[in-house]
N, C-alpha and C positions, 0 to 999 in steps of 0.2 A: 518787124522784129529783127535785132543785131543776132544774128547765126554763122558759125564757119570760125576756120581753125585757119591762119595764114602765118608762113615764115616771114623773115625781115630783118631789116638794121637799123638801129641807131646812126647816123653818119657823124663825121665829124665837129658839125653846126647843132648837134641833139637834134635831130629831127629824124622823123620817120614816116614813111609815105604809107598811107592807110587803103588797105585794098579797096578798088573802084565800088566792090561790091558793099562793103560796109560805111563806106562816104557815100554812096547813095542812097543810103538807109539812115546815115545820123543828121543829114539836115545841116542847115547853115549857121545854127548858131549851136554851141556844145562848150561843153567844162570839163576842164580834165583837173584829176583832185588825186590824194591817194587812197588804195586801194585798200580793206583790210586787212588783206595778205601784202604779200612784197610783188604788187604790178601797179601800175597806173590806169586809172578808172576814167573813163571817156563817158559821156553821160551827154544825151542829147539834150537840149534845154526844156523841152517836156519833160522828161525821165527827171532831169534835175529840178523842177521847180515842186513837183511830187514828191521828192526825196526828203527837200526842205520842209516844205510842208509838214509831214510827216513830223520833223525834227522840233519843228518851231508847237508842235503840240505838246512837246515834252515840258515838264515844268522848269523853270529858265532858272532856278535856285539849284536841282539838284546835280548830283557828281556828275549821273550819266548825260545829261545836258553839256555841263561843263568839257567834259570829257569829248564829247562828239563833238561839240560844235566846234572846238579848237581843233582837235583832228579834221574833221572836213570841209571847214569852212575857210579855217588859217591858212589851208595848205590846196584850196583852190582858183582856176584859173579858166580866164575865159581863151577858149580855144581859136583857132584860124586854120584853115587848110592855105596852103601858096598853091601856085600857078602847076605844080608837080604834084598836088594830093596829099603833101607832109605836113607834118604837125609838129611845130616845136614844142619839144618836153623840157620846160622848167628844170633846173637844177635840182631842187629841192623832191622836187617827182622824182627825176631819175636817181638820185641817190636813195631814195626810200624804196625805190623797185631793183637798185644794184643792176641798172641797163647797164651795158658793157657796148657789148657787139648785135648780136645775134639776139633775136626778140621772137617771141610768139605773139601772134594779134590774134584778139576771138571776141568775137560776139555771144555774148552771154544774156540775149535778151534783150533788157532794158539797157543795156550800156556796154562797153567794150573795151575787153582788159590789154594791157602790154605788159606782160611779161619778159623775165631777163630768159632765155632760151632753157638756159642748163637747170635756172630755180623752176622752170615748169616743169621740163620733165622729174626732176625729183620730185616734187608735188603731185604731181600724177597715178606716181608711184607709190608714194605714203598715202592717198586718196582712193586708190582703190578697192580698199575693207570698206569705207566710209561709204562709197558707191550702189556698193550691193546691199547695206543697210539701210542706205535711203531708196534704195529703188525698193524698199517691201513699203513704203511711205506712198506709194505713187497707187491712186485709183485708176486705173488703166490697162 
C-alpha cells in the first residue's frame, strides 16, 4: 500500500525524484494521468488496469463515460523512473497540477499524488471540516 507525506522539486527537466520508499511500493511499470483535484495521479499498473476496468463498465454512449474517459485516458502516460529515482511529468500534468517548485509527494493508497506545495497546504486547510465528517464514516 502507497503511504507517507514527502517534500520535493520539480527540476528544471520536469522531473521529480520519487522517495525510495514509495518506488518501492509502485513497481516497474506505472501511469501517471491527472488528478481530480489540481495534483498528478501516479497509479501503479495493477491500481491502473482496475481503474480502467471500472471505467470500461460504464456505458460507452453516456456523458459521464465521455467525460471520464477523455479526462483520464486523454491525459495519460506511461511512466519511467531514470537511473536517480525521477519521474518525468508531462507538460500537460504539470500544468493541470500548477507544479512550479516545491511539491508534496504522498501515497494515498492505491496510487500516489504530486502536488504543487502551496495548492496542498491550502487544501489541507479547506479539508479539514470535511475530515472530521468523514471520520464519523469510518467503522473503526
Amino acid at each position: 500500500m502507497l503511504t507517507g507525506g514527502f517534500e520535493g522539486v520539480v527540476d528544471a527537466k520536469s522531473r521529480v525524484v520519487l522517495p525510495s520508499k514509495l518506488r518501492g511500493e509502485l513497481g516497474e511499470k506505472f501511469h501517471l494521468m491527472m488528478g481530480f483535484d489540481s495534483y498528478v495521479a501516479i497509479y501503479p499498473e495493477e491500481n491502473y488496469e482496475a481503474m480502467l476496468s471500472e471505467l470500461m463498465k460504464m456505458k460507452k454512449s453516456s456523458d459521464e463515460y465521455l467525460v471520464l474517459s477523455r479526462f483520464l485516458l486523454g491525459n495519460a502516460f506511461d511512466g519511467e523512473l531514470d537511473s536517480a529515482g525521477r519521474v518525468l511529468v508531462p507538460g500537460v500534468l504539470k500544468k493541470h497540477a500548477a507544479l512550479d517548485k516545491e511539491v508534496h509527494i504522498m501515497g494515498v493508497g492505491d496510487h500516489i499524488e504530486i502536488w504543487d506545495s502551496d495548492t496542498y497546504q491550502k487544501t489541507q486547510l479547506l479539508d479539514a471540516e470535511k475530515v472530521e465528517e468523514a471520520r464519523k464514516l469510518m467503522n473503526y
